[in-house]
N, C-alpha and C positions, 0 to 999 in steps of 0.2 A: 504494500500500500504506500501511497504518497503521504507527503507532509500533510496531518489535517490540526498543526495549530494554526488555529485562526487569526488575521492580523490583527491587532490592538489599536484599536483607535479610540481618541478620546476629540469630545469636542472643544472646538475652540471657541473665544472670545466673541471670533465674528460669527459663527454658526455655522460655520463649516468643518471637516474633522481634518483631525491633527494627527499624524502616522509615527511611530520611532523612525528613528534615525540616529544616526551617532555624528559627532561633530567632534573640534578641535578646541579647546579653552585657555586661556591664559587665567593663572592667577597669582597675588602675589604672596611672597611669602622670607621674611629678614632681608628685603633688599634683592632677593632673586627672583625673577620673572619663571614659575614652572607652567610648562606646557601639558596641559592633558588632552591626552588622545583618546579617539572612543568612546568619548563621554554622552551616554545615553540621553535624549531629549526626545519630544514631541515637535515636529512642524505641522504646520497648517499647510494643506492644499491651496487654499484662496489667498489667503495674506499674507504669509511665509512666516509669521509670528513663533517663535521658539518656546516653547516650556520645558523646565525642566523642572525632578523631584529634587524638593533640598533635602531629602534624606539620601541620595544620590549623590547630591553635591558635597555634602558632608563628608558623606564618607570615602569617595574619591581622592578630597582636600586630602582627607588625612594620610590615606593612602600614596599619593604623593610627593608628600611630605618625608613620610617614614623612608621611602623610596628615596627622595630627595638628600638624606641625611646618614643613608648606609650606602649610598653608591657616589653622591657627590652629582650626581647627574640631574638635569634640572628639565629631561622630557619623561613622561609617566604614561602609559599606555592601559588604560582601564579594563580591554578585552586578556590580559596576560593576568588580569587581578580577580579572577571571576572564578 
């Protein structure tokens, strides 16, 4: 049998729905610019409007972070953290 999960879609602001995707972030952290890769969100079909979950976001940051602070490396790719 084929793939049967269903895509997730949530609605958006403007009433049209919003699909996953994953994207590229910057965030700061003592003076360093970390790059997160991967980083899970919702776009919109009509508006191109971005959401994401801050419990997502959170926990990424920290992931990041800790990544940031045992490797010295300041790019983090969220899909190798899962």
């Amino acid at each position: 049998m084929g793939d049967t999960n269903p895509v997730t879609l949530r609605e958006c602001m403007c009433g049209d729905f919003a699909v996953p995707e994953k994207i590229t972030i910057q965030e700061e952290f003592e003076d360093k610019e970390l790059v997160i890769h991967n980083f899970p969100v919702f776009k919109c079909f009509q508006c191109d409007e971005i959401t994401l979950s801050p419990k997502d976001h959170v926990e990424y940051y920290k992931n990041a972070v800790k990544h940031y602070e045992t490797t010295n490396e300041t790019e983090f790719d969220c899909s190798l953290s899962q």
